[in-house]
C-alpha positions in Angstrom: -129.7 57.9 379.6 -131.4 57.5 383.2 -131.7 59.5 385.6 -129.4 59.9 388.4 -130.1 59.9 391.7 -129.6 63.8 391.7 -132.6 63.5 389.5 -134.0 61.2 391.7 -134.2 63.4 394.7 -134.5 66.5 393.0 -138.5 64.8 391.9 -138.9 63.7 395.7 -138.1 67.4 396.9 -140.5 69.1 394.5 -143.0 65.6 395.5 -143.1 66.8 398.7 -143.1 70.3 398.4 -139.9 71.5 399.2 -138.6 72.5 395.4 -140.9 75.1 393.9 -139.2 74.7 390.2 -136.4 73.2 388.7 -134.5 75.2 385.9 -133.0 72.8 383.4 -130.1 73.7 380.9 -129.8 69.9 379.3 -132.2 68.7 376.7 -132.3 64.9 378.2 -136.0 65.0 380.2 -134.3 63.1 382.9 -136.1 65.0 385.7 -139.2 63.7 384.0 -137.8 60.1 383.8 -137.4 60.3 387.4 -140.7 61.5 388.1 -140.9 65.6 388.1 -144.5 66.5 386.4 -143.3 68.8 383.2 -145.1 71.5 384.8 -142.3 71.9 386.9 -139.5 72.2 384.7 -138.1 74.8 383.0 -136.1 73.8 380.2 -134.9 77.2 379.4 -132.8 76.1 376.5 -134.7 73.5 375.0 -136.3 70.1 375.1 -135.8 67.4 373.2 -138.9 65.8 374.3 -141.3 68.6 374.2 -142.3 70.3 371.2 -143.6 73.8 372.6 -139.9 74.1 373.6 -137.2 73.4 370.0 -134.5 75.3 371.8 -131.8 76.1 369.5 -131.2 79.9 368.3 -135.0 80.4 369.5 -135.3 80.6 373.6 -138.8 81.0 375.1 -139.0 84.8 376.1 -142.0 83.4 378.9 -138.9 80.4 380.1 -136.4 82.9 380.6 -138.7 85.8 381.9 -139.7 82.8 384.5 -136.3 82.6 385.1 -135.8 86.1 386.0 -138.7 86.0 388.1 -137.6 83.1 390.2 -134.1 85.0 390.4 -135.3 88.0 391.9 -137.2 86.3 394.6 -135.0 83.1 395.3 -133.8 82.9 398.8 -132.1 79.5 398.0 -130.4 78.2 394.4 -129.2 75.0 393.9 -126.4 74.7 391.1 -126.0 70.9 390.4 -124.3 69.4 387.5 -124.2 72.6 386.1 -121.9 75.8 385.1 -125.6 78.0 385.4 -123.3 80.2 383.0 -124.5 82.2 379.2 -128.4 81.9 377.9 -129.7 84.1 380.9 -129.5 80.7 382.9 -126.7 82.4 385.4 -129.2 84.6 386.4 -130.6 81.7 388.7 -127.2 81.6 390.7 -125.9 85.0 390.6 -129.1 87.7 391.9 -129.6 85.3 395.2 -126.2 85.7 396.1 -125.6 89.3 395.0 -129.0 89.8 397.7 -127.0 87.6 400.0 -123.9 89.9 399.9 -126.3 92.8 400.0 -127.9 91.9 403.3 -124.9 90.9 404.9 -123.3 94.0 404.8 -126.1 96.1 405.9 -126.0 93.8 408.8 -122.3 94.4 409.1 -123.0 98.0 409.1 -125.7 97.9 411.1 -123.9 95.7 414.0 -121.0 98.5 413.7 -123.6 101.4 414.0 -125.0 99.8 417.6 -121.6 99.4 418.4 -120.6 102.7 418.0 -123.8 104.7 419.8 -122.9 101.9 422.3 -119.7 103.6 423.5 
């Protein structure tokens, strides 16, 4: 397989600094065939082409702790190609926008509270 032009710009973001990690549910290594440094992959269910990482039954408690991390602190997730869903990977799509439901009601609330002492 080779990569895709989703690949393709996903390497030129992080390249130029504007993708801090890519999470990575398929075992294929095309993010590294189009030119993302393994450094900044996170293959949290496995990868064929890197032996610190078998996947299978056995998931890197440091990959999905990672991805966790990156979760809780995410302003912006980008789900493409992908259902993000089971392993822990779902994480990476559903705490950003649970914060992004958070804050947008306390802004609702907070717009109805001036409104109210405004009257």
């Amino acid at each position: 397989a080779q990569p895709s032009a989703g690949h393709r710009t996903l390497a030129q973001l992080h390249a130029h600094g504007l993708l801090a990690r890519a999470f990575n549910q398929c075992h294929d290594g095309l993010l590294q065939k189009a030119g993302m440094g393994q450094h900044a992959v996170n293959e949290v269910h496995g990868a064929f082409f890197d032996p610190s990482n078998p996947g299978g039954y056995w998931l890197r408690e440091d990959l999905i702790g990672e991805a966790h991390e990156f979760a809780a602190r995410a302003d912006l997730t980008l789900a493409l190609g992908s259902s993000l869903s089971g392993l822990n990977a779902d994480c990476l799509a559903e705490e950003p926008a649970r914060r992004c439901s958070l804050a947008r009601i306390h802004r609702y609330h907070a717009a109805a509270a001036e409104t109210d002492g405004a009257e």
